[in-house]
N, C-alpha and C positions, 0 to 999 in steps of 0.2 A: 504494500500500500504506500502510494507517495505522500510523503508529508504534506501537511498544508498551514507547517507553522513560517515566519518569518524566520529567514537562515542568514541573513546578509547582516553586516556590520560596516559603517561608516571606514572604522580601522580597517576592514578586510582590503575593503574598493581602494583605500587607497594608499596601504602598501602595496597593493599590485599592480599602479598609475604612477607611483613618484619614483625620481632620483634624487637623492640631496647630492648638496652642494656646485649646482649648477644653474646657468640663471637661462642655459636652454629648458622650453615649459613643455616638461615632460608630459605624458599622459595620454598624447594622440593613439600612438601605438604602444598594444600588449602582446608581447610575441607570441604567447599561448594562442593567442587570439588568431593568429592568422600564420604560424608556424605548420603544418600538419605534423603532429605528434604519434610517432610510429608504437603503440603502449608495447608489442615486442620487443621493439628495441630498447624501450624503457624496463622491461620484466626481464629484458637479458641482462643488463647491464646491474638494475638490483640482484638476482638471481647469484651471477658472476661474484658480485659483492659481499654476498652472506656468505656463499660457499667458502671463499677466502678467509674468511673473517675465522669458520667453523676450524678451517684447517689448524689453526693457531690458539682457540679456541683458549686451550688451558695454559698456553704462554702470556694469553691476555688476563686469564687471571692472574697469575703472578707478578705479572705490571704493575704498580701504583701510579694512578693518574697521573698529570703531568703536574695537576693544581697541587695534590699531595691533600686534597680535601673531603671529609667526609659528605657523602651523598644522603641527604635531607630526606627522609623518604615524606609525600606532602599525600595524602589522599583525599579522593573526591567523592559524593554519592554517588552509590551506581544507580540512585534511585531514579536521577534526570538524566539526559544525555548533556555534555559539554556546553554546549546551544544554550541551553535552558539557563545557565546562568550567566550569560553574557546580559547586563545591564542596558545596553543597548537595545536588544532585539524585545528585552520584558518591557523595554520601558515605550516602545511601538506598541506594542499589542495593548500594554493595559491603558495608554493612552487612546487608542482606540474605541476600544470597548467604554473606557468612561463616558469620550464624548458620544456615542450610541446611547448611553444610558444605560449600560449592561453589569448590574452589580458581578462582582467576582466572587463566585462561590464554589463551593467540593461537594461535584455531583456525587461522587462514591460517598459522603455524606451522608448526601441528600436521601438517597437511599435507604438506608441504615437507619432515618429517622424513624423512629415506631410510637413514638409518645410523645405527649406533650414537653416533659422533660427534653428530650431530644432534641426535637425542634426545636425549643429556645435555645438551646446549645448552640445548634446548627445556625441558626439566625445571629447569635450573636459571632461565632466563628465567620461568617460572612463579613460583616458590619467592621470585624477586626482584620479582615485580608482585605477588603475593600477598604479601608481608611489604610492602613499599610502601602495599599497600590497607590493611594493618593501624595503618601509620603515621598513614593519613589518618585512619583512624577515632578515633585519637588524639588526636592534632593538628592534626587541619586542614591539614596541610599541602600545598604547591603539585605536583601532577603533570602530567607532557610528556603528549603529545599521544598517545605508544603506550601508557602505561599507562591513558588514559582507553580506546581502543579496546579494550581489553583487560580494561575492567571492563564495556562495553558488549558486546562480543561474546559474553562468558562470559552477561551478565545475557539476552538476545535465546535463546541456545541452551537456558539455563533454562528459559526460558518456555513455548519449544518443545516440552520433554521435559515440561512439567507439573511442573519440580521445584523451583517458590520457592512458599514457604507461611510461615504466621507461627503465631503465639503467644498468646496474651493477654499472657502477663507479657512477653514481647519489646516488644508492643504501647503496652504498658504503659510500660515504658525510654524507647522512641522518642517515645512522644507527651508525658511528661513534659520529657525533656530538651529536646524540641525548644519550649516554651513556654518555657522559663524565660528563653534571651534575648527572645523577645518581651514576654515580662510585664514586664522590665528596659527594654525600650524606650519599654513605652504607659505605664510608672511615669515614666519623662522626661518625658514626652509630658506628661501631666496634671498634672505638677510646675508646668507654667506658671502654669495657674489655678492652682493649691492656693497656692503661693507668695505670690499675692498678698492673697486670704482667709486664708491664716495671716497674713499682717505686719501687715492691719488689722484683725483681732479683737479685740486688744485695747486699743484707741482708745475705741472706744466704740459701742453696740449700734446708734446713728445710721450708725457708722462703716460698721460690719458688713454691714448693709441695704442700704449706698450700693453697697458693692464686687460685692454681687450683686446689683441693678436695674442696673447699670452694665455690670456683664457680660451679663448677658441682653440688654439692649439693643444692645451692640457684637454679640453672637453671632446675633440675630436681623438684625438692617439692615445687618452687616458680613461677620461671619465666613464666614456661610451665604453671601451673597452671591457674596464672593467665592469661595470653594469650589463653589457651583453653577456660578455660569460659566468657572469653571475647568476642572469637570471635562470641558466639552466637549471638550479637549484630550488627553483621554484616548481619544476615538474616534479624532478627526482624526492628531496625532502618530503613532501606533503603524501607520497604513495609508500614511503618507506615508515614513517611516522601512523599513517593511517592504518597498515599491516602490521602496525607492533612491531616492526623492526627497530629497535630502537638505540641498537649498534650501528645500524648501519648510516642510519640518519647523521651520527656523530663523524661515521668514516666517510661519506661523500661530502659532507663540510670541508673536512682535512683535506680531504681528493682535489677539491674544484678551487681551495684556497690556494694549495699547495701550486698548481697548474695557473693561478693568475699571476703569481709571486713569480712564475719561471716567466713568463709571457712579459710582464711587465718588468723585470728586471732589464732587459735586450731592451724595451721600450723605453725606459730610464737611461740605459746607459748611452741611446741615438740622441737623448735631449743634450746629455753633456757633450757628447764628441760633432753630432751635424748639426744640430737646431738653427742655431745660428746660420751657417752657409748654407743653407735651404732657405730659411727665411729670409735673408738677405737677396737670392733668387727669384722668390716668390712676392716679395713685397716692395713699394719702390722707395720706405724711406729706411733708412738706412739707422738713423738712431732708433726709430721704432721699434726693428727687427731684434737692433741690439736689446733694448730693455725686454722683448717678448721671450729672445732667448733664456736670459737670466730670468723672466720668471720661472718659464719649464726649469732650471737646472735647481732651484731652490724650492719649488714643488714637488720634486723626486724623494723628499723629507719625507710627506707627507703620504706617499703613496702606501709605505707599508700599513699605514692605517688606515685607510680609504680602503683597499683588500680586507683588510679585518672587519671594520664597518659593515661593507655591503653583503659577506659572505655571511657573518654574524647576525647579522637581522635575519638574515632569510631562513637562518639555521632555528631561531626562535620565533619566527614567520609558520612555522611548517608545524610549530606545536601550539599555534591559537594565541600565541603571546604577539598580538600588533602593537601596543602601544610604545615597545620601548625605545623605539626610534626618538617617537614624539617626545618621550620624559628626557632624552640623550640634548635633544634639541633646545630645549626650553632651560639648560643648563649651558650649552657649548655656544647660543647665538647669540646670549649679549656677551659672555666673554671673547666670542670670535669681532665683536663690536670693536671692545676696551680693548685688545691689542693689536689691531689695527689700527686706531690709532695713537697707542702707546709707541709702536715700534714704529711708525714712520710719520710722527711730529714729536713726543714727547720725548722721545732718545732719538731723534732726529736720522731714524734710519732711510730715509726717504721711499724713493720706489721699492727697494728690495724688501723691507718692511711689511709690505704689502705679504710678498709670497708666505715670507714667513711668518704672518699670522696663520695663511689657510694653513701652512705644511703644522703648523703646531694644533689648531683647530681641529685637523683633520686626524690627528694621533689621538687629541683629547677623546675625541669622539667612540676612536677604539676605547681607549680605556674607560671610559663610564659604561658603553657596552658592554665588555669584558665585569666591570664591577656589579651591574644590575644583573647578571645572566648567574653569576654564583650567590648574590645576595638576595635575589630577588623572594619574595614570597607568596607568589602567584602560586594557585590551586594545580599547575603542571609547573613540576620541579623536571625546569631545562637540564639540567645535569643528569639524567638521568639516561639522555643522548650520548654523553662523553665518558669514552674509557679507555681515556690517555692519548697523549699523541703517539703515533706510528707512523715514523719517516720511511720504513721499509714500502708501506700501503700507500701511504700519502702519496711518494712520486711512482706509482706503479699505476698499472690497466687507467689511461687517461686514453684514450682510443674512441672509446663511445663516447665518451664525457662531450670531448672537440667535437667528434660527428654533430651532436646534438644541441654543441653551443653555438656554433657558427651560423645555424638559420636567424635566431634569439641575436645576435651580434650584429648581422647584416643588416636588421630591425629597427633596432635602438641608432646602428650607427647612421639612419636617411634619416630616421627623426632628429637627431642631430647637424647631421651635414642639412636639414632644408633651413633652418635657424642661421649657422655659422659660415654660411655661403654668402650672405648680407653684408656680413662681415668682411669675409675677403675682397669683394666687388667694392664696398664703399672703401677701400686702401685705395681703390686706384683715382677714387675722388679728392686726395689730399689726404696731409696731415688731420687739418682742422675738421673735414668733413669726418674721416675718422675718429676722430675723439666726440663730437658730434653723434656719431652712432651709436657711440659707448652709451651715453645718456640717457639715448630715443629707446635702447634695445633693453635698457634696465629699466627706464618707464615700464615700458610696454610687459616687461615682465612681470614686472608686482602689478599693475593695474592685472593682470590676466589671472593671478590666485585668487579674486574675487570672483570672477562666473566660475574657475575651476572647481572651487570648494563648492556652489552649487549644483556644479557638475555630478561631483561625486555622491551629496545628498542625492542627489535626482538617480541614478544608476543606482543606488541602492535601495530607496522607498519603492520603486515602480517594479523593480527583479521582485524584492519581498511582496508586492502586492498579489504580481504575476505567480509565482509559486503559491501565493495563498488564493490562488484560482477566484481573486478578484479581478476582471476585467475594466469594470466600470472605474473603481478605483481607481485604477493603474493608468486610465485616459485623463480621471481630472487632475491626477498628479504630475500628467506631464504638461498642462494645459497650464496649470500654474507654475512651472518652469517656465515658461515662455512670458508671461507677466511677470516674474521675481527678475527674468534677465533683461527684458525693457525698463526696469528701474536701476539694475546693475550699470548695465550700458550708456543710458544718460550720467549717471554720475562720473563714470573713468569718463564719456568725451567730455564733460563739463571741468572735470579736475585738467585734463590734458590742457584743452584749448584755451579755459581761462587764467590757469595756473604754467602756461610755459615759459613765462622768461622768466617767472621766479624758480621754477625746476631747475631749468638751467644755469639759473647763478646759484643755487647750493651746489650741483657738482664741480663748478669752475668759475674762475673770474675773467677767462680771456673773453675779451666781447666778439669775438667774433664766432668763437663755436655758439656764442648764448644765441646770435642770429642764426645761425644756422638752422640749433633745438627749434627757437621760434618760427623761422618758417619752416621748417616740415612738418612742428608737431597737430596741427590742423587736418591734414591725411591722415596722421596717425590717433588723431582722435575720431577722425569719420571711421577708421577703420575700428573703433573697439566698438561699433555697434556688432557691426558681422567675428568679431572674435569671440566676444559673448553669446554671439549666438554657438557658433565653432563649438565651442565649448562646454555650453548646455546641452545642445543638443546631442553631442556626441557624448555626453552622459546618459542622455533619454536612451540611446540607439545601445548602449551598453546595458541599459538594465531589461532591453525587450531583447537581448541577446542576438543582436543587428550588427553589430560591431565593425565585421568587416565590411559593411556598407561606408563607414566613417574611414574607413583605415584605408581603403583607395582609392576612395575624392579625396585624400587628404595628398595619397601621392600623388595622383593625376593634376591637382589643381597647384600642388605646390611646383613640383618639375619640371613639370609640361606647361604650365601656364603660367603661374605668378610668377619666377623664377626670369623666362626668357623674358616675359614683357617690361619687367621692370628692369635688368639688364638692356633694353633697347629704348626703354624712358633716360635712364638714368646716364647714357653714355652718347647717345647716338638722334633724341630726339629735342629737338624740332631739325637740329644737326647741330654736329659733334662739338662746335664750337658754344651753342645756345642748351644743351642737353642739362636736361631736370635734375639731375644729379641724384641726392638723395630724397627728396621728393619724388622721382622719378620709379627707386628700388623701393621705397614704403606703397607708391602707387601698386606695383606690380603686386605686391606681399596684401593689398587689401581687395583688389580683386578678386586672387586667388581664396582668399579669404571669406570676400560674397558667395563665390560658388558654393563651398565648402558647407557654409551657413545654409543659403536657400535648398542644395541639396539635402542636409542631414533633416532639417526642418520638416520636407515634403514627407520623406519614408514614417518620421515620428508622428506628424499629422493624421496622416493616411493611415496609419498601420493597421492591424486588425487583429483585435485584442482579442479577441475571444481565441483567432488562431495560434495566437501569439501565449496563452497559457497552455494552447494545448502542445506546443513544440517548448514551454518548459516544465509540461509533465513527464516530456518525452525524457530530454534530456536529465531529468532527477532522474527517472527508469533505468536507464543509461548506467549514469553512475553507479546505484545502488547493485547493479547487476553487476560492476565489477566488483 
């Protein structure tokens, strides 16, 4: 029988949409999404991996972990399944049911009632799980295992009866409230980069250029890298994890770490010996190239913990722990703030100050991970994954791993190259226009985590609706995405357009990029109506499980179309001597942009919801049959 409880969590949708530490806005594409996933080759590859494991089996007991730490043993009711006490999914349904006007009660109770006695029992055990559910809708607050039953039983009997339905304006409550921690997390998030373009703006417009050729090239040969072959870890962990393998889970962490650390070490060592005489090739100024180089070679710092980070979460991704990123974040971005600008005004390290806050940032980040994963006191004691490090495994059978990372790599790395290709095009429009872009493209990205974080409320309410074989639901909740993003939209164009030349004098004092920022950012403020939409929509499109509708207008429109026309704006039109410049490449980038919008909008509009729960009844079948 397929469930028809709420399964999705806010944390879930968007550990599996972000990257930290880059101010490219992740999210378009999910490699799972549009990889095809061979599960043979996935069941060979775990298979392979236990057998191994078994072989040594009693050598691995006689190891003592690498921590040297006693393993916590933490247990959980087997009365609910895991689901049931995520706060998140109770706090959907008994909100639900409240505004229904559906007290929460225990029909296995209700039953059992034979007397009067009882009954008042029963009535006031009600009145006590219903004011309880009131509390959570509150506060947040922590509930036993019969009052989650109790909001599950009520919500299941609902369903039954045909009596949960919603609102617009309810719709409307739920899906603003539920962004607004998200848009607080991806504003963390993006603080990495922005921190470091605001600390070197105003050094000098050499300055400025450097910090962004430098990022673009760490986020193209780094960032992406490492987050492609990472994400492989998101097939493998979550089916090993789910199987009670829960050695293996620990050994394919080690496997896919050990494999980025060899990968990226060869990619570390080109930043120190070429970076430079490439960039210098590639770019036409020449002091630019210089400062881009020395970002990459003092970023190299930070890489071993940038691998630990991303392999790390995913490794405690796979056992239902989402938040820890978030808690790592809300620690590591204002101190990634303070010494960025500590290290390059207050100890007067200038540009290179910069790097080395992210390369220190980016270690921290390991180690607060590293310290929440063995201290942590979450109902799944993560340690229970790891049993010891093994160098012999670790750099051994990495064959299928590559097979299976390199689709997931090629993925991540166009959603990156469609971003950081703006980038290298606007170098051949000047210094100034360059550092100019810096500004416009870190605008553009923090104004873009506000529809995003709706995004991802929106993909997760509509999927849980869809699963809970509400239909109607599921239409008005995307219906009020589309209202919640025309007031998103107005506010970024309105901050853009009426706030740019004061944008532009907090990152820099030269006056000449500030004109620049000012006249483009008018296109780029027309253009956040259609990013917002972008945005939302291809949130809608992900929770009716449409996805790859989004994921190849997204390539078609950026490649093929936004791409060439603003490269022919920006260089060659009215002619080469009168050419838009950067006006010209934000023109082309909002375009592609409209498409992308009026596209996902139509499929989300149109869709057909009734078919649309019954291809994600299929899909739970699916699952559940494996």
């Amino acid at each position: 029988m397929v469930s028809t409880q709420f399964s999705h969590t806010t944390s879930e949708r968007r550990a599996s949409t972000t990257i930290v530490g880059s101010l490219t806005r992740s999210g378009l594409f999910v490699p799972q999404d549009f990889v095809p996933q061979n599960r043979q080759d996935i069941d060979h590859v775990l298979q392979e991996s236990e057998d191994e494991d078994g072989e040594e089996e009693a050598s691995n007991l006689e190891r003592q972990p690498l921590l040297g730490l006693p393993i916590i043993q933490r247990t959980t009711s087997s009365r609910i399944k895991s689901r049931r006490g995520s706060l998140n999914i109770l706090h959907d349904e008994a909100s639900l049911l409240q505004a229904n006007k559906i007290p929460i009660r225990r029909y296995s109770s209700a039953a059992n009632a034979d007397n009067t006695t009882a009954n008042l029992n029963h009535r006031a055990s009600i009145a006590s799980i219903t004011s309880h559910a009131a509390a959570l809708l509150s506060h947040s607050g922590a509930i036993d295992d019969d009052e989650a039953e109790a909001i599950e039983e009520t919500w299941n009997d609902a369903l039954k009866h045909g009596k949960i339905g919603t609102t617009p304006s309810f719709e409307f409550k739920a899906l603003t409230f539920s962004s607004i921690p998200l848009l607080l997390t991806f504003l963390l998030q993006s603080s990495l980069g922005v921190c470091s373009v605001f600390a070197v703006g105003h050094i000098s417009p050499e300055a400025l250029a450097g910090i962004t050729l430098g990022t673009m090239s760490a986020n193209i040969t780094g960032i992406a890298v490492i987050a492609g072959l990472a994400s492989a870890l998101d097939t493998f962990l979550p089916q090993a994890y789910g199987a009670g393998k829960y050695k293996l889970v620990g050994l394919i962490f080690q496997r896919c770490a050990a494999l980025i650390f060899v990968i990226m070490f060869f990619v570390c060592l080109s930043w120190w010996l070429f970076a430079e005489t490439v960039l210098l090739k590639l770019l036409p100024d020449p002091e630019s190239a210089h400062m881009a180089a020395m970002y990459l070679k003092v970023c190299t710092f930070g890489i071993p913990g940038y691998i630990l980070f991303e392999t790390g979460k995913r490794f405690l991704q796979a056992q239902s722990i989402f938040d820890a990123s978030t808690y790592i974040l809300f620690v590591c971005a204002p101190i990634n703030a303070i010494t960025n600008y500590t290290f390059v005004w207050y100890l007067d390290f200038g540009f290179i100050g910069a790097p080395i806050a992210v390369a220190f940032t980016y270690t921290l980040m390991a180690l607060g991970l590293f310290l929440f994963t063995i201290t942590t006191k979450h109902e799944t004691n993560p340690m229970k994954c790891w049993n010891g490090f093994n160098p012999k495994k670790a750099f051994s059978n990495w064959g299928e791993l590559i097979k299976l990372s390199i689709p997931n790599l090629v993925m991540i790395m166009s959603e990156f190259l469609s971003f950081e290709i703006l980038t290298l095009m606007s170098s051949y429009l000047g210094t100034n226009a360059l550092a100019a872009q810096s500004v416009i493209a870190t605008m553009g990205s923090l104004t873009y985590q506000i529809p995003y974080g709706v995004s991802i409320a929106a993909s997760t309410r509509i999927a849980n609706f869809l699963g809970a074989q509400l239909p109607n639901a599921a239409k008005v909740s995307a219906q009020m995405v589309f209202v919640i993003t025309l007031f998103v939209a107005l506010f970024n164009s309105s901050v853009l357009y009426f706030g740019r030349y004061q944008i532009a004098s907090e990152f820099t004092n030269d006056s000449r990029i500030v004109e620049i920022v000012a006249h483009t950012m008018p296109i780029v403020a027309l253009m956040q109506v259609f990013d917002s939409l972008n945005a939302t929509s291809a949130g809608c499109l992900r929770g009716q499980g449409l996805q790859k509708i989004g994921g190849i207008v997204n390539l078609f429109s950026y490649y093929l179309v936004g791409i060439p026309i603003g490269f022919y704006l920006a260089f060659y039109f009215p002619d080469a001597e009168h050419a838009w410049g950067l006006v010209g490449l934000w023109t082309g980038v909002t375009i592609a942009l409209l498409i992308v919008g009026a596209v996902q909008c139509f499929y989300v509009i149109t869709a057909d919801y009734d078919k649309l729960v019954s291809d994600a009844i299929r899909r739970s079948e699916a699952q559940q049959n494996h």
